[in-house]
VEXTORDO-7487 format. One line per 2 residues: number of its first residue (from 1); for each residue x, y, z of N, C-alpha, C. Coordinates in nm, 2 decimals. Each point is the difference from the previous one (the first is absolute). Example, Ala and Ser with C-alpha at 12.3 -4.5 7.8 and 13.67 -1.06 7.14 Angstrom:
1> 1.32,-0.57,0.78,-0.09,0.12,0.00,0.09,0.12,0.00 | -0.04,0.11,-0.07,0.09,0.11,0.00,-0.08,0.11,0.08
This chain:
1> -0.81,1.60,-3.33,-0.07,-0.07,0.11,0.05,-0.14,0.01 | 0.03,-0.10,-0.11,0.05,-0.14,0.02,0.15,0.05,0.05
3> 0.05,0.08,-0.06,0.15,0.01,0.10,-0.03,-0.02,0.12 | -0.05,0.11,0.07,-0.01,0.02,0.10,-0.07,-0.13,0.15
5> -0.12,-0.08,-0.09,0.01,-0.14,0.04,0.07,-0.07,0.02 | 0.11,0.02,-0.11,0.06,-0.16,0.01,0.14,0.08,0.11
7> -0.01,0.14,-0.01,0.12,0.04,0.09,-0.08,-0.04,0.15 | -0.10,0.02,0.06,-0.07,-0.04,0.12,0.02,-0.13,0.01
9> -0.05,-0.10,-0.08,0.03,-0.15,-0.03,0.15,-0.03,0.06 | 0.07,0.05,-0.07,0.15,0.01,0.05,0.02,0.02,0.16
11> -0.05,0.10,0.00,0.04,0.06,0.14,-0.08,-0.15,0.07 | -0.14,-0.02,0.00,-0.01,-0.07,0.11,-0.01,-0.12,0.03
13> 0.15,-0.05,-0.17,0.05,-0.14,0.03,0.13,0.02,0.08 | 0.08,0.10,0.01,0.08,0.04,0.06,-0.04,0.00,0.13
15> -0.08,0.06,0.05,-0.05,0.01,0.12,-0.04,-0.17,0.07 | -0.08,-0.07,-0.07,-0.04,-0.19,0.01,0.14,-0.06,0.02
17> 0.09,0.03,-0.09,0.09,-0.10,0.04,0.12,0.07,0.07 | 0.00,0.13,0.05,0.08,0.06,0.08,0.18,0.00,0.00
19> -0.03,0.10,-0.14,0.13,0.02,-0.07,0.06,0.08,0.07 | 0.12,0.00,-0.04,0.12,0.11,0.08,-0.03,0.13,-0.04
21> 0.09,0.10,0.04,-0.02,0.13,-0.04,0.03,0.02,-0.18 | 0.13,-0.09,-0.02,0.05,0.00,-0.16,-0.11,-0.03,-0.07
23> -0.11,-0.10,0.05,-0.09,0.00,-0.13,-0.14,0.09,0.05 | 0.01,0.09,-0.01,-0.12,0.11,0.10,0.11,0.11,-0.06
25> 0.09,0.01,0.00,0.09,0.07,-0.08,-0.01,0.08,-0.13 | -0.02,-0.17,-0.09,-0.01,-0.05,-0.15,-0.11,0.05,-0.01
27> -0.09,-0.01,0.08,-0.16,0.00,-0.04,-0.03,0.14,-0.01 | 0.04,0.06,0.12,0.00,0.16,0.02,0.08,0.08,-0.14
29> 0.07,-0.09,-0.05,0.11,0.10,-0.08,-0.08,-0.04,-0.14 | -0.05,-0.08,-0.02,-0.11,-0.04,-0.17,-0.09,0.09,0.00
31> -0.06,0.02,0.19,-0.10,0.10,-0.02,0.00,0.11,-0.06 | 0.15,0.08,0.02,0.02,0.12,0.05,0.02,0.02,-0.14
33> 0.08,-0.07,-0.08,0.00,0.02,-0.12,-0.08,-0.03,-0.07 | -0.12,-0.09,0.03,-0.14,0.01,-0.08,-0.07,0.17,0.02
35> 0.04,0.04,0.09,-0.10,0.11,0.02,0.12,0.11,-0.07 | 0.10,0.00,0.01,0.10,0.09,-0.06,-0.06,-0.01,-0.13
37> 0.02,-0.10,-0.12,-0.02,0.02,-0.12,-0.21,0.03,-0.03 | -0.03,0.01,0.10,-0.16,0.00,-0.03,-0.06,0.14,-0.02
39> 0.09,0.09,-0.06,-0.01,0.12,0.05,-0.03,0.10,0.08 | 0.05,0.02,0.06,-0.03,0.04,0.14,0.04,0.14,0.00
41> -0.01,0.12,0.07,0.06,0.08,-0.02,0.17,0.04,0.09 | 0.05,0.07,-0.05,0.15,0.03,0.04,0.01,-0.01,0.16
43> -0.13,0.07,0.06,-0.03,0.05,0.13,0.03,-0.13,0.07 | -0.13,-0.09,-0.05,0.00,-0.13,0.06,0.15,-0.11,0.04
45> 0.03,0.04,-0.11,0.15,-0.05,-0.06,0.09,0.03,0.14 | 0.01,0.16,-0.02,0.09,0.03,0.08,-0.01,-0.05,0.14
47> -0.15,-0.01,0.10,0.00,-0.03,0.09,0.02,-0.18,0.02 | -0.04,-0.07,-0.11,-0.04,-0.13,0.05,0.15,-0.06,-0.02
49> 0.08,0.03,-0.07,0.18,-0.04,-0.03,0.04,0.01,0.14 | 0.03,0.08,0.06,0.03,0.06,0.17,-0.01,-0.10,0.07
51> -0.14,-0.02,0.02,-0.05,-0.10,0.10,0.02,-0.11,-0.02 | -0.03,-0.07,-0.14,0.06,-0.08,-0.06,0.09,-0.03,0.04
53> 0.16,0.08,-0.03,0.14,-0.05,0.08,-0.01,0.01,0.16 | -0.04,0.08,0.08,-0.02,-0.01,0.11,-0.07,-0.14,0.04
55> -0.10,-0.04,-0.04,-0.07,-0.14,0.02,0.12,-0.11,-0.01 | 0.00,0.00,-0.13,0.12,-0.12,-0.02,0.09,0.04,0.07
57> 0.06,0.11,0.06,0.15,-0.05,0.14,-0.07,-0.02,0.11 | -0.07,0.00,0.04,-0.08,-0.04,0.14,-0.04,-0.15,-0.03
59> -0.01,0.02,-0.10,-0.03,-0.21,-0.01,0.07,-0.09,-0.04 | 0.13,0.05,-0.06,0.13,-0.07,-0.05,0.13,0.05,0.05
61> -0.03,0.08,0.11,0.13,0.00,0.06,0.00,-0.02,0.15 | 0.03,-0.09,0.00,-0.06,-0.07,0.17,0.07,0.10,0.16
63> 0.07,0.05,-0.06,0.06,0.12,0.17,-0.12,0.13,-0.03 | -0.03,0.08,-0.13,-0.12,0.03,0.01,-0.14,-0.01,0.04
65> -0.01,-0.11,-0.08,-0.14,-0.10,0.08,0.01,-0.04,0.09 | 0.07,-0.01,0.10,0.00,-0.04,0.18,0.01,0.17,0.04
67> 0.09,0.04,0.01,-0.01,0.10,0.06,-0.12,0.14,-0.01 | -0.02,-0.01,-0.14,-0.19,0.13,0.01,-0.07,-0.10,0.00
69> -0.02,-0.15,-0.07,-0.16,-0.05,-0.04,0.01,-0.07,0.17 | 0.07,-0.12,-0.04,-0.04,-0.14,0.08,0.06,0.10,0.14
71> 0.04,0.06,0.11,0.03,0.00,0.11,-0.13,0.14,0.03 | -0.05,0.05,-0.10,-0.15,0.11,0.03,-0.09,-0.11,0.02
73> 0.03,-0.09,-0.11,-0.16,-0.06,-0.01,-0.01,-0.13,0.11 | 0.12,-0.06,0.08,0.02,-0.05,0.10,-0.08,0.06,0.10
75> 0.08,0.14,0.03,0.00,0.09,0.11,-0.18,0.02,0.04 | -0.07,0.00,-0.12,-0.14,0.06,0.02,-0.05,-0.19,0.02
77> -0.01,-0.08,-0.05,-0.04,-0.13,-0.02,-0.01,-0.03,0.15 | 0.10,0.04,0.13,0.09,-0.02,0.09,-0.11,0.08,0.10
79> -0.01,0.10,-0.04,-0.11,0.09,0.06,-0.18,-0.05,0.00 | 0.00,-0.06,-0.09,-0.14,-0.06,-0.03,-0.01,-0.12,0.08
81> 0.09,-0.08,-0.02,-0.02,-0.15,0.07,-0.07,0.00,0.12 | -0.07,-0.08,0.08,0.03,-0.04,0.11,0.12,-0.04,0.05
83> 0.02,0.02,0.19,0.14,0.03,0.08,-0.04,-0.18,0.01 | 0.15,-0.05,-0.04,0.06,-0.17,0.03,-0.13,-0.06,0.12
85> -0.04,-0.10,-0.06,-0.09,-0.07,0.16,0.13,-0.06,0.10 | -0.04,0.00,0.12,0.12,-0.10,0.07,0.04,-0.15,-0.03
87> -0.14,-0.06,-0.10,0.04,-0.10,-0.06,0.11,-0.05,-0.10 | -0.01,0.12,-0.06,0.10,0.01,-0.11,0.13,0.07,0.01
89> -0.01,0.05,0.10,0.14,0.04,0.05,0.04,-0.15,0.12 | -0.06,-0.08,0.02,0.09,-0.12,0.07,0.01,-0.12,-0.15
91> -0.09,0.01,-0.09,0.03,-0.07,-0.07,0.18,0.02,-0.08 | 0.02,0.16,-0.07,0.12,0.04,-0.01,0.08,-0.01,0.08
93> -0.03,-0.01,0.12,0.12,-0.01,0.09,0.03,-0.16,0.03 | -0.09,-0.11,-0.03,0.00,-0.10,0.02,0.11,-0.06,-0.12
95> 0.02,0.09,-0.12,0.13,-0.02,-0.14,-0.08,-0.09,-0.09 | -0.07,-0.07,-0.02,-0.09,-0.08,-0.06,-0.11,-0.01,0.01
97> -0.12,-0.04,-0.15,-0.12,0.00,0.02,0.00,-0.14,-0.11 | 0.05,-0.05,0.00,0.02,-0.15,-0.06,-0.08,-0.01,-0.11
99> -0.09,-0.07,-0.07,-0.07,-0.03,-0.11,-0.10,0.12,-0.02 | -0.07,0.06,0.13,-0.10,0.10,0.03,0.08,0.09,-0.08
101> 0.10,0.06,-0.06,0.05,0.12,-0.02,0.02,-0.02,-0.14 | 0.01,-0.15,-0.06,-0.03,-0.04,-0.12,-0.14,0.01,-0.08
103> -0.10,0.00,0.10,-0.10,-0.01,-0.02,-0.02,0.15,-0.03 | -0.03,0.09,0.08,0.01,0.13,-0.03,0.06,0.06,-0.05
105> 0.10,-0.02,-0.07,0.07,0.06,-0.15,-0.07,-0.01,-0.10 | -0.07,-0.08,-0.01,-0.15,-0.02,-0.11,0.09,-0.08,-0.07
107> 0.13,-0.06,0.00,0.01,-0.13,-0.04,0.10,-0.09,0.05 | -0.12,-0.10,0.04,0.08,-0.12,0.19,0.07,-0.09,-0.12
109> 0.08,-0.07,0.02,0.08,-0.11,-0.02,-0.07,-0.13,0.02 | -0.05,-0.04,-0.02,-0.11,-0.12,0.11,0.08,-0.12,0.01
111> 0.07,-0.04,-0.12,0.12,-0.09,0.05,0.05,-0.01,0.14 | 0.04,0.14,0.03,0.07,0.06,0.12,-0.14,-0.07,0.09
113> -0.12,0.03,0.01,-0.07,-0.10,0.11,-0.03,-0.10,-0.01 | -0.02,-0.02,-0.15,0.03,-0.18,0.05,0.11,-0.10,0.05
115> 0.10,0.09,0.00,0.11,-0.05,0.03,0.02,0.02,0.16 | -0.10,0.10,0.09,-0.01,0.01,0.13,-0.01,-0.14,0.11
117> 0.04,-0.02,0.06,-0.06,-0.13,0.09,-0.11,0.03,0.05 | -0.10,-0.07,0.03,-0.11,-0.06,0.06,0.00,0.06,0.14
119> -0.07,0.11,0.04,0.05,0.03,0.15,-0.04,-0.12,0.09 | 0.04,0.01,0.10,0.00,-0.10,0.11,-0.01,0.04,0.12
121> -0.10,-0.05,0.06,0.03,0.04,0.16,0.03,-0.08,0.09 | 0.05,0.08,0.11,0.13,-0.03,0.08,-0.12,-0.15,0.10
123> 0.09,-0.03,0.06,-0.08,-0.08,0.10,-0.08,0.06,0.07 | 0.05,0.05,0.08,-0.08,0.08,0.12,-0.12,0.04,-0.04
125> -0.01,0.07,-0.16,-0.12,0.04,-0.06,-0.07,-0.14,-0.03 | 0.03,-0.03,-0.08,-0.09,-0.14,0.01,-0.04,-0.06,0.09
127> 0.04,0.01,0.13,-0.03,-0.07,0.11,-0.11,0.07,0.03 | -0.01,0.17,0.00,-0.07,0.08,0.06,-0.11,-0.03,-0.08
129> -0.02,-0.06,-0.11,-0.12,0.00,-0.11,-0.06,-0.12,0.03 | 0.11,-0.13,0.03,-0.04,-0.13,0.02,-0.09,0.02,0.12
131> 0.03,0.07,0.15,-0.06,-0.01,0.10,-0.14,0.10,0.01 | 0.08,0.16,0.11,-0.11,0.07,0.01,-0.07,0.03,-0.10
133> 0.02,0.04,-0.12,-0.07,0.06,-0.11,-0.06,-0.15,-0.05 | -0.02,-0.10,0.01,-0.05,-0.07,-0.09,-0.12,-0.09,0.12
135> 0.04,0.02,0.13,-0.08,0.02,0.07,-0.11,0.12,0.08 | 0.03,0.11,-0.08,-0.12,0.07,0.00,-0.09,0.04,-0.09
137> 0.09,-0.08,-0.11,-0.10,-0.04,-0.12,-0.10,-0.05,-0.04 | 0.03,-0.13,0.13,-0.08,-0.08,0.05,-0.14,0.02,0.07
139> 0.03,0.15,0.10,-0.10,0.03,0.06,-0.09,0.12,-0.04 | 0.01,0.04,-0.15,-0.02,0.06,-0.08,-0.13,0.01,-0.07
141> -0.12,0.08,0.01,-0.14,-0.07,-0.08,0.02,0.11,-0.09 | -0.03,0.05,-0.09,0.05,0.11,-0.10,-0.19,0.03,0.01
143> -0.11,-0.12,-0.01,-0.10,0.10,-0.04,-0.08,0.11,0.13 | 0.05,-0.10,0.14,0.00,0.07,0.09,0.06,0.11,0.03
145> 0.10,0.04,-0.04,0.10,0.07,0.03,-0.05,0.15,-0.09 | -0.05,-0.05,-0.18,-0.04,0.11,-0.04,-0.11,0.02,-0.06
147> -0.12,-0.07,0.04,-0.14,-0.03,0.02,-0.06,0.03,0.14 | 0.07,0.00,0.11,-0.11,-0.04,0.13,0.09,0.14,0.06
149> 0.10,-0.03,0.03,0.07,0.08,0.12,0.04,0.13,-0.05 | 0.03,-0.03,-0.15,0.08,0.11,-0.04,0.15,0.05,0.08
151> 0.03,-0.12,0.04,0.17,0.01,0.14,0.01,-0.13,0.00 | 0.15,0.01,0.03,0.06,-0.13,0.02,-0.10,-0.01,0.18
153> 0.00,-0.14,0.08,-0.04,-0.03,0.10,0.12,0.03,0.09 | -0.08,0.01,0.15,0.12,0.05,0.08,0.05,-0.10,0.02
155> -0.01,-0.12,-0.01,0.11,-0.09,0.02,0.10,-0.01,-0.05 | -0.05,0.02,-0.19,0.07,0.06,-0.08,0.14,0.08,0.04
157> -0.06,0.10,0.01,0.08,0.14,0.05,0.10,-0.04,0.09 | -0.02,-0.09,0.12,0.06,-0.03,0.13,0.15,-0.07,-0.02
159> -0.10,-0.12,-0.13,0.15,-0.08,-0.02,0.08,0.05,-0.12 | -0.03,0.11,-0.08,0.10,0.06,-0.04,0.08,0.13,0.07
């Protein structure tokens, strides 16, 4: 029974720190031979050796493993998803997703944004902020708006 814990133990520090197939290999092959010498019967023997070699060429020989594991298990993955949003098909086609794509790897660079410049807006925008928008700000009551009327006023409305 402690074998067999510390073989589980094993396995799912392999799995935490997301080892390659070679060490999932190692692990599978201590097993195989822990259970080999544990007496087991001939029967057992005979079928679990088989699979055994079968397992390890599908996991250590990479034209194997793409062709039956990874391009089935694609194929069905592929079938499950949701079809591309239109968002994300102009994002792809736009060739870059700049820091955001760093960010979504589950590990961003953040150097890389601190090192971004300060966005800036253009004049025209700031003008448009300095003027109309900052004069309708002006004519703005917020408790009227979402206390009394529950709506902007029509004047409101008119001059936007």
């Amino acid at each position: 029974m402690v074998v067999f814990l510390l073989f589980l133990l094993a396995a799912l520090f392999l799995a935490y720190s997301g080892a390659s197939a070679f060490g999932w290999s190692v692990l599978l092959t201590v097993g195989i031979f822990l259970f080999h010498v544990s007496g087991v019967s001939f029967l057992a023997k005979l079928v679990l050796w088989p699979l055994y070699l079968v397992t390890m060429c599908f996991l250590n020989i990479p034209e194997l493993r793409k062709k039956w594991l990874s391009s089935r298990i694609y194929s069905w993955v592929g079938r499950i998803l949701p079809a591309m949003s239109e968002t994300e098909k102009e994002a792809i086609a736009a060739g870059t997703v700049s820091w955001d794509g760093d960010l979504f790897s589950g590990d961003p660079n953040w150097q890389k944004l601190l090192d971004m410049p300060a966005a800036r807006l253009t004049d025209a925008e700031q003008q448009f902020i300095d003027g109309p928008i900052h004069e309708l700000c002006t004519q703005l009551n917020d408790w009227e708006i979402t206390h009394e009327r529950y709506d902007l006023p029509p004047e409101i409305w008119q001059f936007m």
